[in-house]
C-alpha positions as CSV (number, residue, x, y, z in Angstrom):
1,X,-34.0,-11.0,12.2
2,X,-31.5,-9.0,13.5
3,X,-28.4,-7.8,11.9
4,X,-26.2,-9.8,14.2
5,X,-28.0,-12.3,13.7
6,X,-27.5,-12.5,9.6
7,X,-24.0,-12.2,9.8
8,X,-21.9,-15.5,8.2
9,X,-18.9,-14.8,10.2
10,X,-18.2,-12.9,13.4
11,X,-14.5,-13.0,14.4
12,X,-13.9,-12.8,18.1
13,X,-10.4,-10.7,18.5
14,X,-7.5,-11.7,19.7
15,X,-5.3,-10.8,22.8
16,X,-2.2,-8.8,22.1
17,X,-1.3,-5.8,20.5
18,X,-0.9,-6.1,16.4
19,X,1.8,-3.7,16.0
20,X,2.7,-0.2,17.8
21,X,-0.9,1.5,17.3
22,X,-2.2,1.0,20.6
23,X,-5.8,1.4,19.5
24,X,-5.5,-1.6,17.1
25,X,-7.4,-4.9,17.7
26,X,-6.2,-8.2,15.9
27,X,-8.4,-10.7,14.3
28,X,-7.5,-13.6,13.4
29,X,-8.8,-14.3,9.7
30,X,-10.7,-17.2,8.7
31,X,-9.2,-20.6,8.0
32,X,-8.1,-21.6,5.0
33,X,-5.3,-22.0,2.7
34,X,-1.7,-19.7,3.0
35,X,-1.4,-20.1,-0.8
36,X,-2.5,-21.0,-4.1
37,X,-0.5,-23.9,-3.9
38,X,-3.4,-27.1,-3.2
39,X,-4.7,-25.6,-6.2
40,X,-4.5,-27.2,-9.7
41,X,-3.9,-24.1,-11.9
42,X,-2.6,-20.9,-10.6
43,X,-5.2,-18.4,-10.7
44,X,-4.3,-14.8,-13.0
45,X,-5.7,-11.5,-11.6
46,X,-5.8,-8.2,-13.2
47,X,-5.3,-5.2,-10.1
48,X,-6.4,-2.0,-11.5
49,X,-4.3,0.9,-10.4
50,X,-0.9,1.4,-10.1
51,X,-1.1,3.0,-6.5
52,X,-0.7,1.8,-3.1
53,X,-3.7,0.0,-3.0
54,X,-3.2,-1.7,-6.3
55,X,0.8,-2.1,-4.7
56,X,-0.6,-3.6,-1.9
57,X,-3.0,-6.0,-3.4
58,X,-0.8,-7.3,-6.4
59,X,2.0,-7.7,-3.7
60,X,0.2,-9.9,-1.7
61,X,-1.6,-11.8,-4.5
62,X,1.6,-12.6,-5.9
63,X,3.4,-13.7,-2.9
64,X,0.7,-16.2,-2.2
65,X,1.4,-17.7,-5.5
66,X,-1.3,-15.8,-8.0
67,X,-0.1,-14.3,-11.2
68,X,-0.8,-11.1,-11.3
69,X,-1.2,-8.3,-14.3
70,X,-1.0,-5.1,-12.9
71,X,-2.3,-2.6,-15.3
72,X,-1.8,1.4,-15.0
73,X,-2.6,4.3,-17.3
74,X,-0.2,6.8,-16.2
75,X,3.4,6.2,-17.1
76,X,4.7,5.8,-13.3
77,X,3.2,3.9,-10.6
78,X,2.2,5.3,-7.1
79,X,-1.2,7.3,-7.7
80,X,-0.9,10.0,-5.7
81,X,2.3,9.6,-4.2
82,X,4.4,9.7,-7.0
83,X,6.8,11.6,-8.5
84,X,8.2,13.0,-11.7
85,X,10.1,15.2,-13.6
86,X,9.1,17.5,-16.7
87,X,10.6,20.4,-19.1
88,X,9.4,23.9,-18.6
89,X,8.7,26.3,-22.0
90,X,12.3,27.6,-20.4
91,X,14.2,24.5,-20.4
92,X,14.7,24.1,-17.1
93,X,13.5,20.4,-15.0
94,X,11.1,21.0,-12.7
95,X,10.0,17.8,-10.1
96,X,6.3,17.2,-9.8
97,X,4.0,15.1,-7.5
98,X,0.1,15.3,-6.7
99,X,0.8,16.6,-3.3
100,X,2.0,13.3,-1.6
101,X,5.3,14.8,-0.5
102,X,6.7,13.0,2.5
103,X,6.5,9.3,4.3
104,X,6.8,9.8,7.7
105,X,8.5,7.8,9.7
106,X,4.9,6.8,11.6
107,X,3.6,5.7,8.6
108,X,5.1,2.3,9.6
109,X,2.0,0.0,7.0
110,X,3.6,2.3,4.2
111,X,6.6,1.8,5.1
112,X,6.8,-2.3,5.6
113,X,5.0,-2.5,2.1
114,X,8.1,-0.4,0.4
115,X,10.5,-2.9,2.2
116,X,8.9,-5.3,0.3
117,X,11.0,-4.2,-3.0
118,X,13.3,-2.3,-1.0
119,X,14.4,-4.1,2.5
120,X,16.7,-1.3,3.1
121,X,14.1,1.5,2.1
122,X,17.3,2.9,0.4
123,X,15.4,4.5,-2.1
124,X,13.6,7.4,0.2
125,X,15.7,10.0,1.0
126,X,15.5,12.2,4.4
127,X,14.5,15.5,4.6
128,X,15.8,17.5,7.2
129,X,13.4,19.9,7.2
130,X,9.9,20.1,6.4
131,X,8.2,22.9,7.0
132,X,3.9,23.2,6.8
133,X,1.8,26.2,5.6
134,X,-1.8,26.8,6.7
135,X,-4.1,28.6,4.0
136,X,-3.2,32.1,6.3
137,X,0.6,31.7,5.3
């Protein structure tokens, strides 16, 4: 048998653009139910991961009606993108991050799941500038 042939599901795509990445090819997802809601008790998740694939997942588990316990073992959320503040041995505050340091503006799938808690995305701030080094300075 061959492997096309074992597949369960093949998904033909759909006409039409899915967004503004021209390269992108929508397929239209199985059917079934928009929500938990034909159900007789609300299923509870646990998403591991506070960062923006837990985000993501808890987001849209929770929207479609599934209680959701998001667990996290740093004291922020955002995994790699987020950001924080600590004392130095001098006194002084110093802001720290893992080396996410900018969402650009075509980072449009990050962006629409921020507008999710924050419609107006009021909490990012522009930069004006943001200027790259390579390894050669």
């Amino acid at each position: 048998m061959s492997a096309v042939t074992r597949r369960r599901h093949v998904t033909p795509p759909v006409t039409g653009r899915p967004g503004r990445d021209r390269k992108a090819t929508r397929y239209e997802a199985p059917p079934g139910y928009p929500d938990t809601g034909h159900l007789r008790q609300r299923p509870r998740v646990a998403v591991v991961g506070g960062g923006i694939a837990g985000l993501a997942a808890a987001a849209a588990l929770s929207e479609r009606g599934v209680e959701v316990r998001l667990l996290e073992r740093e004291p922020q959320l955002g995994g790699r993108v987020a950001g924080w503040t600590t004392t130095l041995a001098d006194g002084s505050v110093a802001g720290m991050n893992r080396g996410f340091h900018a969402f650009f503006r075509q980072y449009y799938n990050l962006r629409g799941l921020l507008r999710r808690a924050d419609p107006a995305l009021a909490r990012l701030r522009p930069v004006e500038d943001y200027p790259l080094l390579h390894r050669e300075g």
